[in-house]
C-alpha positions, 0 to 999 in steps of 0.5 A: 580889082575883081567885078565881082560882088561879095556874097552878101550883095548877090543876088538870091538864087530862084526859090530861095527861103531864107532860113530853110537849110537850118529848119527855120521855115517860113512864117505869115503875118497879119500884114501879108493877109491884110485887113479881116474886114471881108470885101463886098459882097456880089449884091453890094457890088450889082447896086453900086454899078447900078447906081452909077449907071444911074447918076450917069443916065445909062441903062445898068450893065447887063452883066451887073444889072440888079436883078428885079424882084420876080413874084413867081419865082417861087411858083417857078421853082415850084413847078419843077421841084421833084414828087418822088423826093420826100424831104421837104413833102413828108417832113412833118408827117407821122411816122405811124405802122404802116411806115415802120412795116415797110421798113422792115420788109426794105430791111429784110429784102437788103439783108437777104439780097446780102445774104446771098452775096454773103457766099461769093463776096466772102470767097472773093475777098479772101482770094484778093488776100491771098493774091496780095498777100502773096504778091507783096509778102512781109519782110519777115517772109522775105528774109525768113530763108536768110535768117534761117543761114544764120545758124551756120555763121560761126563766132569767128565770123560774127567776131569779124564783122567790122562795126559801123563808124560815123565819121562825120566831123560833128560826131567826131567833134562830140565823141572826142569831147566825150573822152575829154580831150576838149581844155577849159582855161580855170579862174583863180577864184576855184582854186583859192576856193578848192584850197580853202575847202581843205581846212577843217574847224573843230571848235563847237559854239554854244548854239551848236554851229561851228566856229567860223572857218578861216574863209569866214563862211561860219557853218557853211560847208563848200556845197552850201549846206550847214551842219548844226550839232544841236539839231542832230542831237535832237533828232537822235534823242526823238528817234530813240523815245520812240524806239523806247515806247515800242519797246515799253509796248511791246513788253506789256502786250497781252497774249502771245502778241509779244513780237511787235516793237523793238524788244529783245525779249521775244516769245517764241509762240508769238514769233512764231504766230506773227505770219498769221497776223499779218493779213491786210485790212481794209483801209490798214495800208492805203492811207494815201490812196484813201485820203487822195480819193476822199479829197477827190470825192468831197471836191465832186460833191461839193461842186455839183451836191445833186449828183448821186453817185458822187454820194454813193461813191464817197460812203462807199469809200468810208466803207473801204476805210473801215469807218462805218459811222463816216459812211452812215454821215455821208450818205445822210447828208447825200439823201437830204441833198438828193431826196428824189435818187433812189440809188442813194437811199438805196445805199443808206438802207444797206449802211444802216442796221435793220431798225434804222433802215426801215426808217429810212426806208419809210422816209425814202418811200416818202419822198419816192411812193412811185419808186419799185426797188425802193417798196420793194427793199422796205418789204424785204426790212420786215421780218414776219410775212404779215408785215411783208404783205402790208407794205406790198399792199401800200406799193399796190395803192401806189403803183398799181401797174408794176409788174414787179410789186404783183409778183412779189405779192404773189410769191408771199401767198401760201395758198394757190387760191389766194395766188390764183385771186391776186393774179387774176387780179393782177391781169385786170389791171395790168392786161398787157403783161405776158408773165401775169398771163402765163402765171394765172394759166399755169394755177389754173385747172386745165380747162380754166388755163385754156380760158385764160389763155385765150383772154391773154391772146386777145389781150396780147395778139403780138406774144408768141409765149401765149402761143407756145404755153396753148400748145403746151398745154394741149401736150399736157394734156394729151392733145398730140394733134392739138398741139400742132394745130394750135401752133400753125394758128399761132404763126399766121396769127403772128403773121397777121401782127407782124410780129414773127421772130426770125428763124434762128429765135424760133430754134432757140424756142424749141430748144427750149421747150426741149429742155422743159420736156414739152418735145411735141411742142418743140417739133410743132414750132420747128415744123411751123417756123423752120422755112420762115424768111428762106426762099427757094433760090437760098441754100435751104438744105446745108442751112438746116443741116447747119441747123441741126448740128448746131442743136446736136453740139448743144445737146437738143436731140429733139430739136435736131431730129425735128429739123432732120424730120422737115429737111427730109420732107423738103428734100425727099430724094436728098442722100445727103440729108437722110445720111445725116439724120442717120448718123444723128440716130445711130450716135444719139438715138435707138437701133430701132429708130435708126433701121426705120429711118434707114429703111424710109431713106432706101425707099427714098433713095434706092439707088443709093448704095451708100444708104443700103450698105449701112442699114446692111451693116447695122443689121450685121452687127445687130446680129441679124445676119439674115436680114442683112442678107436679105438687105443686100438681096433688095439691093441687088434688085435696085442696084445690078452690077454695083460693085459696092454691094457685091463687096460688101456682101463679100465682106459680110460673108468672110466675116461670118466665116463663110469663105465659099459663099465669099469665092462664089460672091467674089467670081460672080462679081468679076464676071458681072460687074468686073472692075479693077476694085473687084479684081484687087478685092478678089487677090486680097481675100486670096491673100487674107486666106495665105492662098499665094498661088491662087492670089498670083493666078488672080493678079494676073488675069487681072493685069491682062484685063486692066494693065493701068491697074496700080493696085495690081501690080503693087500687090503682084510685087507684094506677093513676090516679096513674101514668097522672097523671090525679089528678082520677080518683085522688081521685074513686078514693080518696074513694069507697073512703074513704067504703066502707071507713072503717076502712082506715088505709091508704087514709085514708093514700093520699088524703092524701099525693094531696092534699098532692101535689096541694098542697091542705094544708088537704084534706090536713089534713081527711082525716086528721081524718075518718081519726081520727075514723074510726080512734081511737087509731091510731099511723099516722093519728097519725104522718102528721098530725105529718108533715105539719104539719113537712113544711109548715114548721109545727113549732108545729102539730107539736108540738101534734099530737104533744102530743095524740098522746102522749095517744092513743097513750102506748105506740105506739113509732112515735109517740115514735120520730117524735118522738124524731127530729123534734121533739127536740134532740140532746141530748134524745134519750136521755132521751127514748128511756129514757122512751119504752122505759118507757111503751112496752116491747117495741117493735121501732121504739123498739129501732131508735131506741135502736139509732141513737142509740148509733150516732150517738155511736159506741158501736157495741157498743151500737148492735149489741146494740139492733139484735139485739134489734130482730130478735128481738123481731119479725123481720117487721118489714123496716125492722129489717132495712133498719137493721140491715143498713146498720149492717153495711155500714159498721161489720161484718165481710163474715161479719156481713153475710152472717149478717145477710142469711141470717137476713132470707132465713129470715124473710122480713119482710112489714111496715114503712113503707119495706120494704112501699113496695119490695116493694109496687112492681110493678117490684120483683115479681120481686125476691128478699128479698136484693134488697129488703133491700138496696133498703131499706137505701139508702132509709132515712136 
């Protein structure tokens, strides 16, 4: 016999919980806690051992003694307490205007110490994003590449996939019961009963329940149901008078109301009509709904009768169910039950017709004299002006202090003088309401108005409309300097009273008095208000720009030129803002106004070329080709040796026609001010005027002066190739490759001359020097890809653009090349949301997204891609070229002049196709207008 325990009598293994394995966990009773009584305390426990020692004759344990009560404690603590803490010290003090105005200074000083983190903590908070982001990307990301293989499985392979079994023996046990493959021994009592069931009685008794079956279960069935003939029978002849009175109904209809019921007699008209009748009512269909609410709101109101809105809403409801008399009951009994709501005897007016709502009205004011919407629908019961006046008389004696009721009574008056009296009146009661102020002042004469304002300011020293309607009224009346006056009193006076808005309000102000034709007090409250709560270290100047193009997208020209006129004053010496007014004047304003605020910034700024080429070029398409001359004369003299002006004169000259004067202008910049730019516009004025020979002699000189010039070379091998010697263009464009390795687009040139010349294998080999050249580039990328499906080689293709994506995942120009090239139809627009995800913001994706919606004719959508396009990077013309093309097939002739007159405006200088026009020297002398148009037939 073995030594060994059974299992049962062993030991529990070390942390053992019984019950654990099958997810009975533990649990805790009360007998574990022990008593709820809490023990003694530490005070209970120092007396008992004092006690102790006590009855035994010993001193008390030192570390248990009873501490004795000492008096100066508190004088102790006291002593100590902090004078800086306020808790206790000022707790039962008044919080009164001096402490309201010093939390408002700590209140503006933390939010501009914020402000001026606002910036940098931004920024930062947005690179700790992405850095996360990037650094734990989502799973979506993470097998986005994977998902994308999947195209390629074939149905074969999906098909051989092997499905996932469970072969545990539970599941086993289950999926085989399933199939009922699991056996029940049957009792005999089923089977007598099954065959029992088979035997069917016929006989009817004179009750109407069948004779009792063999089984001896009478009229019970085998389910336990009873068939009684009788029953049915009954049933059957209510269904049929019923179909019979319909009928009967139906037939004596009058009219053409003859297709109701069940007849069989139908007028066609009726038939016809019935559509028409069929509209629901309310309360027609919603009998449940209602009577379920009606329950509802009657349990609300029994439970608490003093609630109002319960009333309302249950009157409300007899009102949906079309019972008006209902609903006039019900709100009755609320106005008894609730006799000081005036939302309820507001409802019972509305209720009731014009006799009995004026009854109700005066009992109403009864119960509520002091009530101002109550007074006010009683006079609006009257019909005649008189009775009007005499209800709002009564409210006056009631509530001589509401604002509402002196209105109403003032608006009655016909006469300004009885208006002007009442007002008057009005103020003497009521001195701290702005409106009556503002009311009185405008009746008033003008010397009578500035009267009453000055009481009103007195009255009211914290209102900034007093101050606003005094400078209006001094622009008025002609007054140009008192309004500025007026307002710089108006703002310290503010000042004074704490009571300055913030700046943002200010400009709402101005905007306002814009739109009501007061631009002179408009330009007062910017001067005046515009630099309240800025301080020096803030961005002052990209805030008010900020400023002023918020004004300009609202339409308040005014506003945004006042607050151009005082950036200008701040920032004198700035390009920035006076280029910005400048550009608010020549799209909103006057030539006049923009060449004298041209004319200031390039004193300002003499040194600034920018602001002298464009007030050169307003004069030049103003037609004053002297003083554009003249311009560029003065420009000189600030400006020597800048290649910019040369140009520009160069370009004024060879517009005009003057092709001498250019050549001159031209030969004396490049020994002047001799730069790369002067030498490439030198070969293309040569070009524009088909002087090949010359242009060569040109680039030549100047490659020996400037041998990194990319620009030359491309146009030495652009020269070459339309005089179709190629041999000299390769030699041109290989050597400027080999000068300029990062130059994109001259890696370019050379590899579109060998694919012309039909060598792909060299083409192939430039573009590989080029990446290697030129990492990472979505060009040098795009250009690979199409040249290989150019060559009918779409594997290659998609392999290139394989390791494309790897190069450049958020280059739009790539996944747009791919999108339209190397996609399905179908695949398009998923193809489009990915790319948008991995490259956001892209102006080539927009248009892409643009012309597949256009594709499917969802031309909304396509417009709204294509606006975006054009915002997001307006430089950018084969937007413009898209979009415009799009306009010429689905847009009105307003839509597409818009379109062209904001490309005028922006004057794009990129893209493919639109660099490709402008860069032509036929098309030199085209105007934007002209080149937009090109563009838009080129692209397809």
């Amino acid at each position: 016999m073995s030594g060994r325990k059974d299992f049962l009598s062993q030991q529990a293994p070390e942390n053992y919980v019984a019950g654990l394995g099958r997810g009975a966990t533990g649990f805790t009773t009360r007998s574990d806690l022990g008593p709820a009584r809490e023990g003694p305390s530490e005070e209970q426990i120092k007396e008992a051992l004092a006690k102790r020692a006590a009855a035994l004759g010993n001193a008390p344990p030192t570390a248990y003694g009873v501490n004795k009560k000492k008096e100066d404690d508190e004088e102790v603590e006291d002593q100590f307490r902090d004078a800086e803490n306020e808790e206790g010290l000022f707790a039962t003090g008044n919080y009164d205007r001096d402490d309201d105005e010093a939390d408002r200074i700590y209140q503006t000083v933390d939010e501009r110490m914020d402000k001026r983190r606002k910036a940098r903590r931004e920024i930062r908070e947005r690179e700790a994003q992405q850095e996360y982001e990037r650094n734990n990307p989502k799973i979506q990301q993470q097998f986005a590449d994977l998902k994308r293989a999947l195209g390629t499985v074939s149905d074969e392979d999906w098909a051989s996939i092997p499905e996932v079994g469970d072969l545990t023996g539970k599941n086993r046990r289950n999926k085989a019961a399933a199939r009922g493959e699991r056996f029940y021994a049957v009792p005999d009592s089923v089977l007598a009963g099954a065959r029992d069931t088979s035997q069917m009685g016929t006989e009817v008794q004179e009750d109407g329940m069948a004779i009792d079956a063999p089984n001896g279960h009478g009229g019970h069935q085998a389910d336990g149901t009873m068939t009684n003939f009788a029953d049915i029978g009954a049933a059957r002849d209510k269904v049929l008078k019923v179909r019979l009175d319909q009928a009967a109904q139906s037939q004596t209809a009058a009219g053409t109301d003859t297709t109701s019921g069940t007849s069989t007699n139908i007028d066609p008209n009726g038939y016809l009509t019935s559509l028409s009748k069929t509209e629901i009512k309310a309360g027609e269909f919603q009998v449940g709904d209602v009577k379920r609410a009606r329950v509802l709101l009657e349990s609300v109101i029994k439970t608490n009768p003093r609630h109002g809105p319960g009333w309302i809403a249950a009157a409300r409801l007899e009102e949906y169910a079309g019972k008006i008399v209902s609903a006039r009951n019900v709100i009755a009994r609320g106005s008894k039950m609730c006799p000081k709501s005036e939302d309820v005897w507001l409802e019972s007016i509305r209720l009731n017709d014009n006799h009995n709502a004026r009854i109700i009205a005066a009992e109403a004011i009864q119960k509520n004299d002091r009530s101002v919407r109550l007074w006010v629908e009683a006079m609006k019961l009257e019909t005649d002006p008189a009775s009007k006046k005499r209800v709002l008389r009564k409210a006056l004696d009631h509530i001589p202090q509401s604002v509402a009721i002196w209105k109403e009574a003032v608006n009655l008056e016909e006469s300004p003088e009885d208006a002007r009296l009442l007002l008057a009146k009005a103020t003497e009661i009521i001195p701290l309401s702005v409106e009556l102020w503002l009311a009185l002042a405008r009746l008033e004469t003008p010397d009578q108005a500035q009267k009453v304002l000055n009481k009103a300011r007195k009255a009211v020293p914290a209102s900034y409309e007093i101050w606003i309607a005094a400078a209006r009224l001094q622009e008025q009346t002609g007054q140009t300097t008192m309004v500025f006056k007026v307002m710089d009193r108006g703002i310290k006076a503010l000042a004074r009273e704490s009571a300055m808005l913030k700046r943002e309000e200010w400009i709402t102000q101005a905007e306002t008095c814009e739109e009501e034709g007061a631009p002179l007090t408009c330009q007062a409250l910017v001067k005046e208000t515009l630099g309240w709560g800025l301080d020096e270290d803030d961005d002052r100047k990209q805030i008010w720009l900020d400023d002023a193009k918020a004004s300009t997208g609202r339409g308040r020209y005014e506003t945004a030129r006042a607050i151009f006129a005082y950036a200008i004053r701040v920032f004198y010496n700035r390009k920035s803002v006076w280029l910005a007014a400048a550009d608010l004047e020549r799209q909103h304003g006057t030539k006049q106004a923009l060449w004298d605020l041209l004319g200031e910034a390039v004193k300002s700024c003499p040194t600034s070329e920018v602001l002298w080429m464009q007030l050169a070029r307003e004069k030049w398409e103003a037609g004053e080709l002297d003083e554009a001359r003249k311009v560029l004369g003065q420009a000189f003299k600030q400006n020597e040796g800048n290649e910019d002006i040369w140009l520009a004169a160069v370009k004024l000259e060879a517009d005009v026609g003057e092709t001498d004067k250019a050549r001159e202008l031209l030969a004396t910049a490049r020994s002047q001010a001799g730069t790369d730019r002067v030498w490439v516009k030198s070969v293309a004025f040569e070009r524009r005027l088909d002087d090949k020979d010359r242009a060569l002699e040109l680039v030549n000189q100047g490659l020996q002066i400037y041998p990194k010039a990319a620009k030359l070379w491309m146009q030495k091998g652009q020269i070459y190739e339309s005089k179709n010697m190629l041999p000299q263009a390769r030699e041109a464009y290989h050597t400027g490759t080999r000068a300029c390795t990062q130059s994109v687009a001259l890696w370019l040139l050379a590899s579109r001359l060998e694919e012309k010349m039909g060598v792909m294998v060299k083409a192939r080999s430039v573009l590989d020097r080029a990446r290697l050249a030129v990492p990472k580039n979505p060009e040098l990328w795009t250009e690979t890809v199409r040249l290989e499906y150019r060559a009918k080689n779409m594997p290659a293709a998609n392999q290139k653009m394989a390791q494309a994506l790897q190069e450049c995942p958020t280059s739009g120009l790539v996944w747009s090349e791919r999108i339209w090239h190397l996609e399905a139809r179908t695949q398009r627009k998923p193809r489009i949301l990915e790319a948008i995800q991995k490259a956001d913001n892209d102006p080539v994706l927009f248009v892409t997204a643009a012309r597949i919606f256009w594709g499917e004719r969802k031309l909304e959508k396509a417009d709204t891609w294509f606006q975006k396009a054009v915002i997001l990077d307006a430089d950018y013309g084969d937007t413009w070229g898209w979009y415009y093309k799009f306009a010429l097939m689905h847009s009105t002739d307003e839509k597409r002049e818009d379109i062209i007159n904001r490309c005028v405006q922006n004057e794009p200088k990129h893209g493919e196709v639109w660099q490709g026009v402008r860069k032509k020297p036929e098309n030199a002398s085209m105007s934007t207008e002209e080149v937009l148009k090109v563009v838009a037939g080129m692209l397809d």
